[in-house]
N, C-alpha and C positions, 0 to 999 in steps of 0.2 A: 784387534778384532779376533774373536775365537773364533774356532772351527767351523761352530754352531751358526756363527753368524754371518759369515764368509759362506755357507752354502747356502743359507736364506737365502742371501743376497745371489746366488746362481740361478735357484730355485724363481725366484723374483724375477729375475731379466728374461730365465727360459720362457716361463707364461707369459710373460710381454711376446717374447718375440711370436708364440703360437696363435695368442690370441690374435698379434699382430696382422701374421701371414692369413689366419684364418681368415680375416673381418674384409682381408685386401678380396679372398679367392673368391669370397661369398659376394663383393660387391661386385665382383668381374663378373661372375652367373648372373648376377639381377641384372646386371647393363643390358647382357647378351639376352635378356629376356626367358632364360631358361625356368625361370620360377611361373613364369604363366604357362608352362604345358602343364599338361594333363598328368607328368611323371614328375610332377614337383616334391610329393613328397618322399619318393624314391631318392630322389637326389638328395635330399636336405639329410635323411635316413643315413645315406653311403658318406655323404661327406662329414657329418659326426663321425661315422663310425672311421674314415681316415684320421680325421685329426684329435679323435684318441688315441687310436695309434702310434700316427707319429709324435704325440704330447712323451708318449709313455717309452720309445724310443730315442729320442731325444734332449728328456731329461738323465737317462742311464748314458747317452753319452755324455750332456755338459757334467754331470758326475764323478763322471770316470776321468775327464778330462781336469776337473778341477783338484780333483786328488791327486792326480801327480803333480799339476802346478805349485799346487799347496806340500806337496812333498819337495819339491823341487828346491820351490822357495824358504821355506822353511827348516830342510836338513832334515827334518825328521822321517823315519823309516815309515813309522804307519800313524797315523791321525789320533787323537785323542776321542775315543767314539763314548767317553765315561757321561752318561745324562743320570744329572742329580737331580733332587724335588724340585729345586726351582727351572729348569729346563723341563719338566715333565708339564709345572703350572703353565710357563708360559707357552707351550704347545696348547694345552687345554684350552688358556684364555684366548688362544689366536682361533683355534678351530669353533671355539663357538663362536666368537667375533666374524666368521667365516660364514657360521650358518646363520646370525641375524642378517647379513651384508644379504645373503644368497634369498632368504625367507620373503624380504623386503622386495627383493627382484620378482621371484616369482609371485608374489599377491600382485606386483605390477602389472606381470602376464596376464594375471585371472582377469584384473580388473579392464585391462586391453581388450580381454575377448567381450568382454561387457559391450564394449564401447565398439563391438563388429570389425574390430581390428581383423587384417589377413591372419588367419592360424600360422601360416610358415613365418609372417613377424615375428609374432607370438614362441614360436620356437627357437628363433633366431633369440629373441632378446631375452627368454628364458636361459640359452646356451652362453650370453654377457655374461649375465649372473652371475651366474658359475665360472666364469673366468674372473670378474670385477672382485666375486667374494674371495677366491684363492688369493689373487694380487690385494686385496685389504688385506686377510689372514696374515700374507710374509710382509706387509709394512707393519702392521699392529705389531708383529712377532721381533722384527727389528728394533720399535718405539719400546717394547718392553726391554730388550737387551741393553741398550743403550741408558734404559734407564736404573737399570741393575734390579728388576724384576719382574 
């Protein structure tokens, strides 16, 4: 497994786990009833804006932490970071595979509000999306490596 593929796969477990934690913290707020005040959408607002945050701090560590494993393991001094055309396409074919995944979610959304769905649903399951389509993105990104393009 190359470099390339080896931090997919890091890249892949981090958003598991964010999404993970995320979808756990949001359902603890809906239990506790917080989504029926009046400052619902403040909350929904603040906790996006944490778990970008923590998305984008957290990946810079499993990162940091996988390069030296991958150093460790490997013996080698610094990583091979050389990306040729076919690593460039298959980024390309993952990130729009990424935005059909994401496009689909959010017409879901539009079509939710149609149907008088809650708007903070609606956000909520817009904000899947975009997790769902990242985690397709690094599996399609993987199916391509494995398949040798």
């Amino acid at each position: 497994m190359t470099y390339t593929e080896k931090n997919t796969v890091v890249s892949l477990l981090t958003g598991m786990l964010v999404f993970g934690v995320y979808s756990f913290k949001m359902h603890q707020l809906y239990l506790e009833g917080r989504f029926d005040a009046a400052d619902a959408g403040v909350l929904m607002g603040k906790s996006v804006l944490y778990m970008i945050a923590a998305s984008i701090i957290i990946v810079i560590i499993t990162s940091v932490i996988f390069s030296i494993i991958h150093a460790m393991a490997t013996g080698e001094k610094t990583a091979d970071f050389v990306v040729d055309e076919r690593d460039k396409l298959i980024d390309l074919k993952a990130m729009q595979f990424s935005f059909i995944v994401f496009s689909f979610g959010f017409v879901g959304s539009a079509i939710a509000l149609v149907f008088e769905v809650a708007p903070l649903m609606v956000i909520f399951a817009t904000i899947t999306s975009m997790f769902v389509a990242s985690i397709a993105g690094d599996i399609f990104k993987l199916v391509c490596y494995r398949r040798g393009y």
